[in-house]
C-alpha positions, 0 to 999 in steps of 0.5 A, a space after each residue: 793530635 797525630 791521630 787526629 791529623 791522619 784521620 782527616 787526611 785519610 778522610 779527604 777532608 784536608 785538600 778541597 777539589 773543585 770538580 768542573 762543571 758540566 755546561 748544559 749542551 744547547 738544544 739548537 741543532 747545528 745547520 747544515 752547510 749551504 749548497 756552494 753558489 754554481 758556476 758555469 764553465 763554457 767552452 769557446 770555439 777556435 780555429 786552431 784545434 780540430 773537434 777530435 782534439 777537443 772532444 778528447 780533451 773534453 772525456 779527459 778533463 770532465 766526467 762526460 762520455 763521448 756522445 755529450 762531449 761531441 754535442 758540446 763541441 759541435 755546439 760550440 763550433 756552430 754557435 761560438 760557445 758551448 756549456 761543458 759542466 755547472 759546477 762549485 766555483 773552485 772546481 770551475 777555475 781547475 776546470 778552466 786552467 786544465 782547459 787552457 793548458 790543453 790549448 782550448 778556450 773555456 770561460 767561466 761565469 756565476 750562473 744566474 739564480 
């Protein structure tokens, strides 16, 4: 009988393994993600800093080169509020706390779609 017990224990066939099972994989294809809703970030004219402060300012916080950032400021000077940049809002709010802890006013808002 000891011959018979090392047999089938050299066999395999003493201990039972359940191998796991394979989940077939879904045919769907995952979504892309969405586009985030934009958000527009206005600059508002003031008396307090003059337009070299501004347009410094405006090369500084954003990615526009000094020929957009005069336009902007000058716009906002002749017509109370110009648009800077349309951007995701997360982005738009850093935009807005880095404008005010410059001295400058800039208001953000969802654009319309």
């Amino acid at each position: 009988m000891a011959d018979r017990d090392k047999s089938s224990s050299e066999s395999g066939t003493g201990s039972a393994v359940a191998e796991p099972k394979l989940r077939a994989k879904s045919k769907s294809k995952p979504t892309p993600p969405k586009m985030l809703p934009p958000w527009k970030v206005l600059l508002h004219n003031d008396d307090k800093n003059d337009v070299v402060y501004v347009v410094v300012t405006i090369m500084e916080l954003t990615t526009l080169k000094e020929q957009d950032a005069v336009k902007r400021t000058e716009e906002a000077h002749k017509t109370g509020v110009s648009l800077l940049v349309v951007t995701h809002k997360e982005r738009a709010e850093l935009y807005k706390d880095q404008f005010e802890s410059k001295g400058l006013t800039v208001t953000i808002e969802p654009t319309e779609e």
